[in-house]
C-alpha positions as CSV (number, residue, x, y, z in Angstrom):
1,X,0.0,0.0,0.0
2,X,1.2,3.5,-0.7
3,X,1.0,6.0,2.2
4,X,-1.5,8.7,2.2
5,X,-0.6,11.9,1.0
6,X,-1.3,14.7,2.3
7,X,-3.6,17.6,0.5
8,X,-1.0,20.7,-0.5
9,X,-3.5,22.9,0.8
10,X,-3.4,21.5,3.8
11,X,-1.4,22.6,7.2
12,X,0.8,20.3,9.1
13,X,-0.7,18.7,11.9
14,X,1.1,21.1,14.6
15,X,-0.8,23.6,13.4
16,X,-4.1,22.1,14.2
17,X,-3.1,20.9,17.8
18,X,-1.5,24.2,18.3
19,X,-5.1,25.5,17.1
20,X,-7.4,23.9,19.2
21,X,-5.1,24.6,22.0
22,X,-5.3,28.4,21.5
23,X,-9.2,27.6,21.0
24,X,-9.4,25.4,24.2
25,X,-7.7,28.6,26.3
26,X,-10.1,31.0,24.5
27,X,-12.7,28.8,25.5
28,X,-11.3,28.6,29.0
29,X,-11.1,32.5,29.1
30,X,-14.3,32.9,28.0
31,X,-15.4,30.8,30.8
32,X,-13.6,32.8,33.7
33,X,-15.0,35.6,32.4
34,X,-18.2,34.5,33.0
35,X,-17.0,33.3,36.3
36,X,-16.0,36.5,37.5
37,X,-18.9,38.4,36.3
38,X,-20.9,35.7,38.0
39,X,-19.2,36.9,41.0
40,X,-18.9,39.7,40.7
41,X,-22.9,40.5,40.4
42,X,-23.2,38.0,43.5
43,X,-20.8,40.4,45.4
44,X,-23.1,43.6,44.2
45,X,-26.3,42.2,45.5
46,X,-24.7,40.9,49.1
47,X,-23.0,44.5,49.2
48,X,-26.9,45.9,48.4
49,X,-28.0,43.1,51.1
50,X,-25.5,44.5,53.4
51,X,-26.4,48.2,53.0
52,X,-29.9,46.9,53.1
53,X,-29.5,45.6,56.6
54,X,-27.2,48.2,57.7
55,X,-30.1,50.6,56.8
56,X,-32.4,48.7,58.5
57,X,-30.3,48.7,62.1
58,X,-29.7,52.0,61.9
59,X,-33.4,52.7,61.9
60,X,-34.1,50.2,64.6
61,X,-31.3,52.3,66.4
62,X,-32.5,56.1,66.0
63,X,-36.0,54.2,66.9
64,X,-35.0,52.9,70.0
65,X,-32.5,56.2,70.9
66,X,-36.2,58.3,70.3
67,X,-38.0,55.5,73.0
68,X,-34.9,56.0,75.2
69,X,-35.6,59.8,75.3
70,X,-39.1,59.5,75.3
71,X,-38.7,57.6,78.9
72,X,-36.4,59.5,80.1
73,X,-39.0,62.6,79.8
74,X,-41.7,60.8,80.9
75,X,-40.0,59.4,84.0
76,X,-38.5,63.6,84.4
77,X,-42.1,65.3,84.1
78,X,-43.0,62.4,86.9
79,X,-40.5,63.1,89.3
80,X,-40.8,66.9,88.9
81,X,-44.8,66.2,89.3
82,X,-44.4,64.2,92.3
83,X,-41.9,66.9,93.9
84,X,-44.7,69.5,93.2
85,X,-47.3,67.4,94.8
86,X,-44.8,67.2,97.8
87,X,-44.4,70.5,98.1
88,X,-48.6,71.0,98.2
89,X,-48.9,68.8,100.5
90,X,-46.1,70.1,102.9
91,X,-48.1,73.1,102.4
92,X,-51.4,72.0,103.1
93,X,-49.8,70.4,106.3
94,X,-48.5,73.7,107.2
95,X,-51.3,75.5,106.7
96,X,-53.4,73.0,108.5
97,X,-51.1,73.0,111.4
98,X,-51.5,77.0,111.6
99,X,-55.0,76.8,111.5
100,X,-55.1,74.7,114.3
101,X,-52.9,76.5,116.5
């Protein structure tokens, strides 16, 4: 038998292998691109999710600072109500204690 011969048109056999290998890392590249932009939109919504929750304690914070305050007033307006119902009284009792002198 005669051995094949090669088309003239044809290139050499390295330059196929040496072909699909630059295809295979294109392909390859092409994949960690996707890859990273993958991640990289996963990493934009937990960053969003963050700020999200961040938000949200914040809020729970300047809404539990106002209750703070609020109680805090509340408990001064008592004590400066029961100090002015003392000093009635202490009045009433002195004036009582006049009157029955």
């Amino acid at each position: 038998k005669k051995p094949l011969k090669r088309c003239q048109n044809s290139p050499p056999m390295e330059d196929y292998s040496a072909f699909l290998e630059e295809s295979e890392m294109a392909n390859a590249a092409r994949s960690l691109v996707q890859q990273l932009s993958l991640s990289e939109r996963q990493l934009q919504d937990e960053e969003a999710g963050t700020q999200r929750l961040r938000d949200q304690l914040k809020l729970q914070q300047e809404v539990a600072a106002a209750e703070v305050a609020e109680d805090v007033w509340q408990k001064s307006r008592l004590q400066s109500a029961k100090q002015s119902i003392a000093k009635h009284l202490e009045a009433i009792r002195h004036q009582t204690a006049r009157a029955e002198d």
